[in-house]
N, C-alpha and C positions, 0 to 999 in steps of 0.2 A: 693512573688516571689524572692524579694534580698533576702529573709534572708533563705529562702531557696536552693538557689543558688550559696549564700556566704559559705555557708556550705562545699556546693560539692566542691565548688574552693579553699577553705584554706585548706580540708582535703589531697584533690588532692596535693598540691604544697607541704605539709610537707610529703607525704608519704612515701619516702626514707628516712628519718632522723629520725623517730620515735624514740626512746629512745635509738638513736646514740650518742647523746650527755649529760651522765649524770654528774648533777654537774661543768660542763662546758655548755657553748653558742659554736655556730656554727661560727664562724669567717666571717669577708667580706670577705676574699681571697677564702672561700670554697662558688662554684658555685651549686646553685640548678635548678634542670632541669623543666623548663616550657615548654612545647608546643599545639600543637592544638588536639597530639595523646594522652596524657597522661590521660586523663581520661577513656576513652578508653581501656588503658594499663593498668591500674588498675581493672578495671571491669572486662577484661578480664582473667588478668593474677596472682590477689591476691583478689578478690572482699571483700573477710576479711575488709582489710581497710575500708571499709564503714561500721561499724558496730558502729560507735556515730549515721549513719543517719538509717540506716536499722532495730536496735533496738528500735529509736526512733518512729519508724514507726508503729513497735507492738502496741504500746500508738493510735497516731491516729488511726489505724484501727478498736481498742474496742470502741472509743468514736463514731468511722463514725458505728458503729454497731449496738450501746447499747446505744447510748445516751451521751450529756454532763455530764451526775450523774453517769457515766457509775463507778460501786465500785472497790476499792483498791483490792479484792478478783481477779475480774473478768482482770484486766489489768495484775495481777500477775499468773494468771495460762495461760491466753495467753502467756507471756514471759517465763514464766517455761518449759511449751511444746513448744515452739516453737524449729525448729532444726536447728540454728545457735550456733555455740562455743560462750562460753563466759569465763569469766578471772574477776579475783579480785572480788570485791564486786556482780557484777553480777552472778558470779557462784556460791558463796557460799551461794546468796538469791533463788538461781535453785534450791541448794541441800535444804536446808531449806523447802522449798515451797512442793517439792516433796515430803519430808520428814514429810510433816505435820505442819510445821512451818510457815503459813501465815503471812501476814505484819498488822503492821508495826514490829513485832517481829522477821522476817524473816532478816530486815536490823537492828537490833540494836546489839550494839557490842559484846553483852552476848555472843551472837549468830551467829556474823558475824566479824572474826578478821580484815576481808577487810571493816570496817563501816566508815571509814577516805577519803576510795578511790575515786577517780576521776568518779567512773560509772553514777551516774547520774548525775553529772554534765554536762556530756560529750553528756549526750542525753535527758538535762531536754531544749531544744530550742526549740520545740514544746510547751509547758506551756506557753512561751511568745508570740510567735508567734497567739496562738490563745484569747491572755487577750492583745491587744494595747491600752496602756493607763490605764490598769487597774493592776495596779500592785500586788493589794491585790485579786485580781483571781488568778494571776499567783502562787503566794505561795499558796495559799488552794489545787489549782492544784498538785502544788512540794509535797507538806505535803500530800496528797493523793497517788502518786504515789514513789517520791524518799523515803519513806520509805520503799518500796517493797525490795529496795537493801542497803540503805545507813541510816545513822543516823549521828546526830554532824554534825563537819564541812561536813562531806561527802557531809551529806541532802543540807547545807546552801551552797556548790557549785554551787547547781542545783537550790536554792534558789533566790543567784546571776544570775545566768546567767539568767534567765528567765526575773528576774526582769527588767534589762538591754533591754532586748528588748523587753519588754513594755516600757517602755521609750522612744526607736529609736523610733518609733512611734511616736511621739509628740514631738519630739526636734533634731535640729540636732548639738548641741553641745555636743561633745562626752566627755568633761570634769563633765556635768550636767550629762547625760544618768552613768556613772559611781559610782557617788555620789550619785546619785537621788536612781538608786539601792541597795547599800551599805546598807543604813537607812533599810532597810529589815532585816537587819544581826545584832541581839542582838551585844551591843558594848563589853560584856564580852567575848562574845567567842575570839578564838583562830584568827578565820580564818576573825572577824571584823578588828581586830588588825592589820592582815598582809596586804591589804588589805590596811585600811587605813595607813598603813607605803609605799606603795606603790603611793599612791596619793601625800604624803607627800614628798616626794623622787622625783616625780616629779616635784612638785613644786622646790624644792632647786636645781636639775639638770634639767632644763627641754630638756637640748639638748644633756642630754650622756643618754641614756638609760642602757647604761652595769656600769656606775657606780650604778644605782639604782640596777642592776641585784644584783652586789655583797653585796650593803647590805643591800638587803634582805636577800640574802644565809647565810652572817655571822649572822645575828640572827634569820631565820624562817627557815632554809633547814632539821634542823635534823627531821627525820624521825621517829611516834611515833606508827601506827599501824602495817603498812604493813608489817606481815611478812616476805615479799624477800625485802624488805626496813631498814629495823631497822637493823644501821652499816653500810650500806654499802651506795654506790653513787645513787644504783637508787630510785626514787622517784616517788610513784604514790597519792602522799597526794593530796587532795582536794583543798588543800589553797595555794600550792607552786604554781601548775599547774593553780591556776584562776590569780596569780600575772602575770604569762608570756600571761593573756589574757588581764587586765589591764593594760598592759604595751604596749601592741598591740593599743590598743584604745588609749590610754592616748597619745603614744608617736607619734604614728601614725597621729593623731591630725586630722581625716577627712578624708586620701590619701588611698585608698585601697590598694596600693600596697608597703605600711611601714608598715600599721596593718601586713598586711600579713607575711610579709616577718620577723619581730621584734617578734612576736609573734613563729615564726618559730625557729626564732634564738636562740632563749632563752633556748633552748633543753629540756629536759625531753622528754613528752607526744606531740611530738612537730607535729603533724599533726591535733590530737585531737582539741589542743590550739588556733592554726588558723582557724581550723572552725567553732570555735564558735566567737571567734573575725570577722571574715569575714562574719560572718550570722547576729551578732549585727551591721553591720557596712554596712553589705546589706540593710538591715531593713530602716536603718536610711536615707541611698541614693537611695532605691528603684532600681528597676532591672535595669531599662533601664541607670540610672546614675553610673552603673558599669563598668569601662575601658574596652572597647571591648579585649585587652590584657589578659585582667583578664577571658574573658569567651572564650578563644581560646576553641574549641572542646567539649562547652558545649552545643550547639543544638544538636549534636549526643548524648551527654551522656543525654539530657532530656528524650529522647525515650524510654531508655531502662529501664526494669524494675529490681529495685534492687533487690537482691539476699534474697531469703527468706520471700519475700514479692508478692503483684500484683499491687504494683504502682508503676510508673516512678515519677520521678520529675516532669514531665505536670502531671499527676493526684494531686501529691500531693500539686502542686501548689493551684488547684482547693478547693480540700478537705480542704484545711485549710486557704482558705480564707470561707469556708462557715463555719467553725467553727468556727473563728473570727466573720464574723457576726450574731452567734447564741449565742455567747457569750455576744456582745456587747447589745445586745436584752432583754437575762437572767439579766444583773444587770445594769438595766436603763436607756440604750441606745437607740434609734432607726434607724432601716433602712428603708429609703425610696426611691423612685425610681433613683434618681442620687445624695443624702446626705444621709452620715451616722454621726449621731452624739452620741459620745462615752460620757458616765459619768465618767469624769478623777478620779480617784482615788489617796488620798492622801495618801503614805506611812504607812503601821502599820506594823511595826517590828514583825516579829515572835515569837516562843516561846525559850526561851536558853533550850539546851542541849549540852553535852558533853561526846563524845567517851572517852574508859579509863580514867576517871576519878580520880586521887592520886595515879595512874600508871607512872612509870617510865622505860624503857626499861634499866637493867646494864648490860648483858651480854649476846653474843650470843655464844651459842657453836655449830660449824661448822662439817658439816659432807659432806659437797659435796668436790669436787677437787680444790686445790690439797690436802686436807686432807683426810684423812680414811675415804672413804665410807662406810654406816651403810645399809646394808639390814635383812626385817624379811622376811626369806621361810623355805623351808623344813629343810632345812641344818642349819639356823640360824633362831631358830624360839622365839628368846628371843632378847630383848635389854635391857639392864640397865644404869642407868646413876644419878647423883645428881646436884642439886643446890638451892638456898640459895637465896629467894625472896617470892613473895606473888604472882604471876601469871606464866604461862607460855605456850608458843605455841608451838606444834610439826608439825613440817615443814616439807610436804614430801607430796608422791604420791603413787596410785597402779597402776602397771605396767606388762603387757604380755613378759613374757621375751623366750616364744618359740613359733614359727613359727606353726600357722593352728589352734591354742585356742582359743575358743569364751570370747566373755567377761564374767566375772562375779562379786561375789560380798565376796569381803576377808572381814573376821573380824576381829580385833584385839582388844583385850583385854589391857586397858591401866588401871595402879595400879599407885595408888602415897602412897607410907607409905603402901604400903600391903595393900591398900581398893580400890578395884576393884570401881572405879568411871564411866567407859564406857566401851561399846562394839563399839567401832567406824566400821563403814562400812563403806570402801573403793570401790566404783565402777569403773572398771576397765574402762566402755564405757566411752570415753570422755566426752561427753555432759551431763553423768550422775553424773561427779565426784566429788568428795570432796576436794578440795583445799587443807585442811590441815586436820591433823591426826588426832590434840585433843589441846581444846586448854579450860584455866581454870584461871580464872580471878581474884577467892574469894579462893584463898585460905592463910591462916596465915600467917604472916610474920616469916621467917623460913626457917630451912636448910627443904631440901626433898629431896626422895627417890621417880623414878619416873621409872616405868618396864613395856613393852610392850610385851604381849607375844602375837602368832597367835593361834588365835582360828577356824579360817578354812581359809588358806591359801593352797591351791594346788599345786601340782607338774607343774613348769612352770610358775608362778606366783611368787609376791614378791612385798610387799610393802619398798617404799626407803624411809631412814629417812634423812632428807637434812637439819635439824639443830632445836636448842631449843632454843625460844627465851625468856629470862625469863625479868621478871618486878619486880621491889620492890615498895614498900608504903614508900619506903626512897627516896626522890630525891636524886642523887648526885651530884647538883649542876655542876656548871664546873670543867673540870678536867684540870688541871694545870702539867706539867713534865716540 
């Protein structure tokens, strides 16, 4: 029930700041609004914002359905059809899935240029929640499902956080529950490193939080997948946004309402961040040891059933406390009439991997405002363009651009060097959509020639191209002027 709970109450308290604050924290002089109606207010009036818990809900309802072996197939075409919007890595494992592209192929970068993002991270706290104490469930769990959307650090987000509260469970030192998790996270990667520069940073400051903030930012902020990311302040990387959740625990030190609030502050993904901080941190103090402060206008909001779903937070308190103990049962625990006793599990590090791999992001070239906007339709039904790398992404959407047209489905023919490499489909239905135009990872180090023309594009219609982001197999190191 806390980690449950803690969920609904960190996402609630960051809901107006969401990625208000990029590349900056949220200042103490700026006031954020608590009260007894705001969940409420949210449910009511943007219910979106619950979608780290509403999404994660898709997950328990295939296992309350099918089983704890319930397969990577089966969680993924629930989430595929289901009719909630989704964004970054989530949507481009919808189009994939739809597409034909099951998991774990559906999240790996080849195939998904959002494979770095924040998505399962943000809704792998169900994985923990039903493995306490078992921490090598929890990953098998992650590795079963955040492959659906995510790969790399992405996966190892949702890797962390899960692990983490398998932990609150058996310990209520949130300096151990951080570490104790980590060990999960191969020490080469990316997202090991930040991570443990974040515990380390602790330690040297343990009482400024925003001095650790900044250096981390001056060596882990730049931005290496996300195509609305790379260049620019906002950030939905996996390992930027789990530092503003260890930084919640860590600095927070026990107090729900520092987790919360630190975690908050820290800006990016800043609703997401506290509620997974506030669900680890629930977990670890249990419902009832929650500041009644903390749960203003949460009796009302347990009732009601979240959006796209058929459970409230009382059901799903239920449900997933019986999966915990069916879990605990499956790998050699027992339940018995008033003791459950859990087989602790010792750490076993998962397996390395790594999104873009001897990729380096050197240039982007901009087509949204206030630059030249690029459209293909009727009238312009050609784009051309070059550059000089080994990879690159085209950025953009398909769009209704006259009133009373149904959706449909534009093609556009994309050539690099004169060789017809795709026929990308553009789906105009939101929930159907393609995130990004075309994007291609292997190709030679090299100048190129890169031309999109419409192959059935409509009168009324028009796909926007909104920038190319290109990679070399050359680092360039730091840039000095």
């Amino acid at each position: 029930m806390g980690g449950w709970a803690g969920q609904m109450i960190g996402v609630t308290y960051g809901g107006e700041t969401e990625f208000q604050w990029q590349g900056t924290f949220i200042g103490d002089h700026v006031p954020i609004r608590w009260d007894e109606d705001l969940m409420e207010f949210w449910l009511d009036e943007w219910p979106g914002l619950y979608d780290d818990i509403y999404v994660e809900l898709t997950f328990v309802e295939v296992f309350e359905e099918h089983g704890l072996n319930a397969s990577d197939s089966l969680h993924a075409l629930a989430f595929a059809n289901a009719d909630y919007p989704l964004w970054h890595a989530n949507q481009a494992a919808r189009y994939n899935i739809l597409n034909g592209i099951m998991p774990p192929e559906s999240g790996h970068w080849k195939n998904n240029p959002h494979a770095d993002d924040i998505d399962f991270q943000i809704e792998s706290d169900f994985a923990g929640l039903m493995s306490p104490g078992m921490i090598n469930a929890s990953s098998e769990i992650s590795d079963r499902i955040g492959h659906i959307m995510n790969y790399g650090d992405g996966w190892y987000g949702g890797v962390f956080i899960a692990a983490m509260y398998t932990q609150a469970f058996v310990s209520d030192d949130v300096g151990f529950i951080v570490r104790e998790a980590l060990k999960a996270i191969p020490e080469e990667s990316r997202f090991h490193k930040t991570i443990a520069d974040v515990i380390k940073f602790h330690e040297m400051y343990p009482d400024d939080w925003k001095k650790t903030w900044f250096k981390i930012h001056r060596k882990w902020s730049a931005e290496k997948g996300c195509p609305d990311g790379v260049y620019r302040p906002f950030n939905i990387d996996a390992s930027l946004n789990a530092v503003f959740i260890a930084m919640g625990l860590l600095y927070g030190d026990g107090d729900f309402g520092k987790t919360v609030d630190i975690s908050t502050r820290a800006g990016q993904d800043s609703d997401c961040n506290p509620s997974n901080a506030a669900g680890i941190l629930g977990t670890m103090l249990g419902y009832s040891n929650i500041p009644d402060y903390w749960k203003k206008g949460l009796v009302r909001a347990e009732e009601r059933t979240f959006p796209y779903t058929e459970m409230s937070l009382l059901e799903v308190y239920d449900v997933g406390y019986g999966h915990a103990l069916q879990m605990i049962e499956m790998h050699g625990g027992s339940v018995l009439d008033d003791v459950v006793k859990i087989k602790y599990q010792e750490v076993e590090p998962v397996r390395f991997e790594e999104s873009f791999a001897g990729l380096y992001p050197v240039e982007r070239i901009s087509h949204q405002w206030p630059y030249e906007a690029r459209v293909i339709n009727t009238e312009n039904p050609e784009y051309e363009n070059s550059f000089t790398g080994a990879a690159v992404v085209v950025a953009g959407s398909a769009e209704r651009v006259q009133d009373g047209l149904g959706d449909y489905d534009l093609l556009v023919d994309v050539y690099i060097n004169d060789e017809l490499m795709e026929t990308s489909v553009m789906p105009t239905n939101y929930l159907r959509r393609k995130p990004d135009i075309y994007w291609n990872y292997d190709l030679p180090e090299g100048d190129h020639e890169i031309r999109l023309e419409a192959r059935d594009i409509p009168e009324g219609y028009q796909v926007n191209i909104n920038a190319l982001i290109v990679y070399s197999t050359n680092d360039p190191g730091s840039r000095t002027y």
